[in-house]
LOTI-234684 format. One record per residue: x, y, z of N, C-alpha, C in turn. Coordinates in pm, whole numbers, plus 50000, padded with zeros to 5 digits. Each point is the difference from the previous one (the first is absolute). Layout:
XYZXYZXYZ/...
***
This chain:
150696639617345501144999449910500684986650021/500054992549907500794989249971501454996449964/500744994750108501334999349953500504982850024/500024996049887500234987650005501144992149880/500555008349962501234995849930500955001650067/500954995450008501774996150069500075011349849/501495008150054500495011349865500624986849893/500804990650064500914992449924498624996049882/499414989950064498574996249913499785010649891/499835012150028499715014749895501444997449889/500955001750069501185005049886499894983649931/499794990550069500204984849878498535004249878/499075001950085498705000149857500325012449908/500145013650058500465012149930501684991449889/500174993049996501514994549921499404989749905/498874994150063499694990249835499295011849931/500404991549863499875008049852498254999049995/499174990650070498645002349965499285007050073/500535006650152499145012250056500005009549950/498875006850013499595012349991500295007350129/499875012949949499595013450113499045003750027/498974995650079498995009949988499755002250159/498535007450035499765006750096498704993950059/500024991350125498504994550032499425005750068/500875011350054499185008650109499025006550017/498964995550002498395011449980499865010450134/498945001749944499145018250093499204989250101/500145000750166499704995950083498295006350050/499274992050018498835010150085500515008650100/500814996250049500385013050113501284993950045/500625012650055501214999650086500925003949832/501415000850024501205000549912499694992349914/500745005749853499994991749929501614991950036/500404992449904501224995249976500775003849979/501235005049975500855009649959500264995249811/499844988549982500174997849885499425000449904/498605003350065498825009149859500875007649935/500565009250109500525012949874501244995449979/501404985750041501025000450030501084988049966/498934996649946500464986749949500664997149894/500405009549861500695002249897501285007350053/499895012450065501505008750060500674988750073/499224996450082500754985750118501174993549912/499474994749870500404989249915501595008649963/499825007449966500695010749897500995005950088/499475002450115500985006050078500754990350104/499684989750077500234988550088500434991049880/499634993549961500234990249911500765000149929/499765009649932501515001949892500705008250008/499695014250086501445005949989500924998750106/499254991550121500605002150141500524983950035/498954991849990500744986449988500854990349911/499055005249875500364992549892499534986049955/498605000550056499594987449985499464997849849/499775015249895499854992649884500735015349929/500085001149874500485005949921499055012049955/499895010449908499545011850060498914994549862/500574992349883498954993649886499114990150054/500514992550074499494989950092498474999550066/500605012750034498945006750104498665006449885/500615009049934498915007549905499474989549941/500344985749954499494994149909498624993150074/500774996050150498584991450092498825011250028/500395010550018499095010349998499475006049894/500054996649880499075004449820499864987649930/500634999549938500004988449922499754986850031/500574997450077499574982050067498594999750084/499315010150074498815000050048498855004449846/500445007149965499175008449873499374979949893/501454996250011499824986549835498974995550107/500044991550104499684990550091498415005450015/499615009449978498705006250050499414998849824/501054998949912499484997849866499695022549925/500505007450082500475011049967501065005349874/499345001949875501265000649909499725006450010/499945016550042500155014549971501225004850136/499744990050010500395008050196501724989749985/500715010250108501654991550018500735001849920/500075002949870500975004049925500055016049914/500924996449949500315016449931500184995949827/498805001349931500344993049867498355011149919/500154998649867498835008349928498784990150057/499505010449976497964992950022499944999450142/501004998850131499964994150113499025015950071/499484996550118499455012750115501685009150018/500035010150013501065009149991499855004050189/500084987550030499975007150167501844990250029/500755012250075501305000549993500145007550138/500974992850098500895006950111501325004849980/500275013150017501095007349966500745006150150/500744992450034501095000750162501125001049960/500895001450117501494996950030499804985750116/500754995549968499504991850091501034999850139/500635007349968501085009450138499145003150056/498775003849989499165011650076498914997750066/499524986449946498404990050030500394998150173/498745006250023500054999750173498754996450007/499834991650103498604991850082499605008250118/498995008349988500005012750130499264990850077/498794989449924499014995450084500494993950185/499245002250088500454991050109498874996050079/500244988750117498644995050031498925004950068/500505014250044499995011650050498975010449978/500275001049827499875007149906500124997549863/498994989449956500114992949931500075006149840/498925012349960499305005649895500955007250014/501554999949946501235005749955500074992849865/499985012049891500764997149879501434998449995/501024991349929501155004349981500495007749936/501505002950031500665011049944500904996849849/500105006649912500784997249933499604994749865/498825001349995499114992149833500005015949940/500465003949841500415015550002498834999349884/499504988049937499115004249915499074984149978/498535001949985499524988750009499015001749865/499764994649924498975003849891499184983449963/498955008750008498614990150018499614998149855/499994993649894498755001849882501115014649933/501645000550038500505009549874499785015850119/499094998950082499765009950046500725004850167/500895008250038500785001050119498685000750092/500664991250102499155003550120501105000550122/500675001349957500955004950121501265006449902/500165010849975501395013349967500535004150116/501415000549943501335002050124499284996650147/499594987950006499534996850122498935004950080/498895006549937498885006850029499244992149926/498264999350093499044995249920499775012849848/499204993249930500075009049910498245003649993/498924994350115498624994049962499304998249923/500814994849893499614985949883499734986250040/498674997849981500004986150032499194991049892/501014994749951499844992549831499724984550052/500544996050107499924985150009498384999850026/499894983049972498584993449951500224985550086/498624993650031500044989950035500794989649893/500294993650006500784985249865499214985750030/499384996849915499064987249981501074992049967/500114991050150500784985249948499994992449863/500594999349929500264988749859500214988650093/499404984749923500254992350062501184993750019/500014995850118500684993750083501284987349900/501215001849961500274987949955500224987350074/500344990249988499984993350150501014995250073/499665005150086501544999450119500284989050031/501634999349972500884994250095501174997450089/499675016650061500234999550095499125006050152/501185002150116498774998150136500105013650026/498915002550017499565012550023499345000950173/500865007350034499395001550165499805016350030/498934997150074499265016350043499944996850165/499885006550050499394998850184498804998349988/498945002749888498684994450071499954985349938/500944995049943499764990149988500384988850106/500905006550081500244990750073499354998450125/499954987150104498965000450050499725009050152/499325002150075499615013150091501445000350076/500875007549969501425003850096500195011150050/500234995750136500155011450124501545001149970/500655014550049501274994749984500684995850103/499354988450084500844995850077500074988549967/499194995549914500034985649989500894993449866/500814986949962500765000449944498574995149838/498315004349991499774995049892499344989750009/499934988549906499474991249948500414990349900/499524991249974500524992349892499975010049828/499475009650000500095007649867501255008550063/501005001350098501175005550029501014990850003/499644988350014500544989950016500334996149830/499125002149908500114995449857501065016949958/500045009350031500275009549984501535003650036/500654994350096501414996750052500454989249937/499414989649958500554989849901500005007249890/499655004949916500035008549875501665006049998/499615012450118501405006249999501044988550030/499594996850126501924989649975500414990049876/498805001649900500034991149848501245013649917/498995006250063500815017149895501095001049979/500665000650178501155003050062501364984149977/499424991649963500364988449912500334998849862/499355010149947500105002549845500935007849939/500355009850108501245010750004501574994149990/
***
């Protein structure tokens, strides 16, 4: 498990208008997974915006549908409009709890009261419903970026004791550009 962001670093990139939300955490050959396979949307929703306030509760929904959905070249997906995929999260967002821990990672959260895939519920009053409508999604191409996009495998082999590399080094200049822009 990789921990190599400073939180401050998180709340400056989570605040520009061109990140996204998403989830890099994959299925490990062995040992735990991550907690943020399953945990990484409640985190946002619940830490982020209702507890710190590092973005707004539209803020948040928008980096998580819509701004990952255009960027992947997805017009069905991220919004709520005719012709679009009819897959919709229905919460309080009083209620969005992150059960996952590092512990016990394969915890769903609490508090999503209705989830519908393709128009179709797969989660009622907070129960699976075992409908499973979702489908793989074939990338549309790529438009072309400009901006920086950082993942952990991109950066180069980091232990976490070590402060990195020159791709961490290009990566802390970025943010203190960010944190300049504010």
């Amino acid at each position: 498990i990789d921990r190599i962001t400073d939180q401050a670093d998180i709340d400056d990139i989570l605040r520009t208008p061109f990140s996204s939300v998403i989830s890099d955490a994959t299925y490990p050959v062995g040992g735990l997974l991550h907690p943020r396979v399953y945990g990484t949307f409640p985190r946002v929703l619940e830490s982020y915006v209702r507890e710190r306030h590092v973005l707004i509760l539209s803020e948040a929904v928008h980096k998580m549908t819509r701004l990952p959905a255009d960027r992947l070249g997805l017009v069905q997906k991220g919004r709520i409009q005719p012709g679009a995929d009819a897959d919709l999260c229905l919460f309080d967002p009083a209620a969005i709890h992150e059960r996952d821990t590092w512990q016990n990672p394969e915890q769903t959260a609490a508090g999503m009261d209705y989830v519908f895939v393709s128009g179709v519920p797969a989660i009622a009053e907070g129960q699976y419903t075992g409908e499973r409508k979702g489908k793989v999604l074939e990338r549309a191409a790529f438009p072309a970026a400009k901006t920086l996009c950082v993942t952990k495998t991109a950066l180069p082999a980091y232990n976490g004791g070590s402060k990195g590399g020159p791709a961490m080094n290009e990566i802390g200049k970025n943010i203190r550009f960010l944190r300049q822009q504010r």
